[in-house]
FIDO-308533 format. One line per field, with one value per residue (C-alpha): x, y, z; residue in one letter; chain; residue number from 1. Coordinates in steps of 0.5 Angstrom, whole numbers. Layout:
REM FIDO-308533
X: [X_...]
Y: [Y_...]
Z: [Z_...]
resn: [A_...]
chain: [A_...]
resi: [NUM_...]
//
This chain:
REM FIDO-308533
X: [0_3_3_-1_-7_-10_-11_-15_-19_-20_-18_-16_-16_-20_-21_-26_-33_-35_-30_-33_-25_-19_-13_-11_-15_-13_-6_-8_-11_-5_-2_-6_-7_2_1_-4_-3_-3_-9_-15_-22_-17_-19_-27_-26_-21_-27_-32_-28_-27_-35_-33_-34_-28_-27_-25_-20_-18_-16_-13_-8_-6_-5_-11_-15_-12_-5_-4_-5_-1_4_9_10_13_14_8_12_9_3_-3_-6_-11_-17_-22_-22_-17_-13]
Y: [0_6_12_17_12_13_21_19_15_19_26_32_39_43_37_33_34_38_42_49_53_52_50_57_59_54_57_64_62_59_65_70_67_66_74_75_69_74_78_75_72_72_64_66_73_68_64_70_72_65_64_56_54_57_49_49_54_50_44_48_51_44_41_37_39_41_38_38_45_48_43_47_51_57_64_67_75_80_81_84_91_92_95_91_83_80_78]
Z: [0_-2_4_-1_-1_5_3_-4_0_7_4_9_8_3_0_4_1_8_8_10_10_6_8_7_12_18_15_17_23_26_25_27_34_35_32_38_43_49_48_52_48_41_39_40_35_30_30_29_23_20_22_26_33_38_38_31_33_38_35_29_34_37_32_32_26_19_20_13_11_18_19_14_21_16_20_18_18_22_27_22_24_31_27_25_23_28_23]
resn: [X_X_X_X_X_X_X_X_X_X_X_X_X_X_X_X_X_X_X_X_X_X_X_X_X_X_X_X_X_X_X_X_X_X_X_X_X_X_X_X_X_X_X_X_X_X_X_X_X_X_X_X_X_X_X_X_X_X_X_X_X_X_X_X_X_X_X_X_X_X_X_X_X_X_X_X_X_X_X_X_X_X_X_X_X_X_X]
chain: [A_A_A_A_A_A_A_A_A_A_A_A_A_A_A_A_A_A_A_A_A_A_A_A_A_A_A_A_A_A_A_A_A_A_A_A_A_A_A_A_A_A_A_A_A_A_A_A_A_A_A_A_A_A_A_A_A_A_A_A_A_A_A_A_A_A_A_A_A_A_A_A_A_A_A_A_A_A_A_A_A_A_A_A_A_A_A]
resi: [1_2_3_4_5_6_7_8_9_10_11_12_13_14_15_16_17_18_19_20_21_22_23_24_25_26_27_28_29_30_31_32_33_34_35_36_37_38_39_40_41_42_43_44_45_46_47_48_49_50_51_52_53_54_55_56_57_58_59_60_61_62_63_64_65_66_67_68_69_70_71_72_73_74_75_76_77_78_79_80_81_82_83_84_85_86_87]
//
């Protein structure tokens, strides 16, 4: 059984037909929260904004969920503007 073979059969990501973000969105949410980490109730304005459940945000975070699209771990560069979305 080759490795990628699981993925065709299971897919992960954006490519899973209940996807409701893309793996550019989990990406943008992991960066956002390392930007912001400190700020208190960041996870629940990350899960407005990106309109999942604080949970979601949660699990993307951990390393949970959404591995294929955040596990590249690349700095994500500087820490977006305060003003109006979170991110």
């Amino acid at each position: 059984m080759h490795p990628d073979d699981d993925y065709v059969r299971h897919p992960r990501g954006e490519r899973h037909h209940k996807a409701t973000m893309t793996n550019a969105d989990a990406r943008r949410i992991l960066c956002c929260w390392q930007a912001r980490r400190d700020e208190w109730g960041i996870q629940t304005a990350l899960a407005r904004q990106f309109h999942v459940s604080p949970g979601t945000v949660h699990s993307i975070i951990h390393g949970k969920t959404w591995r294929v699209a955040t596990r590249e771990r690349e700095p994500c560069g500087p820490a977006p503007p305060a003003v109006g979305d979170v991110c």
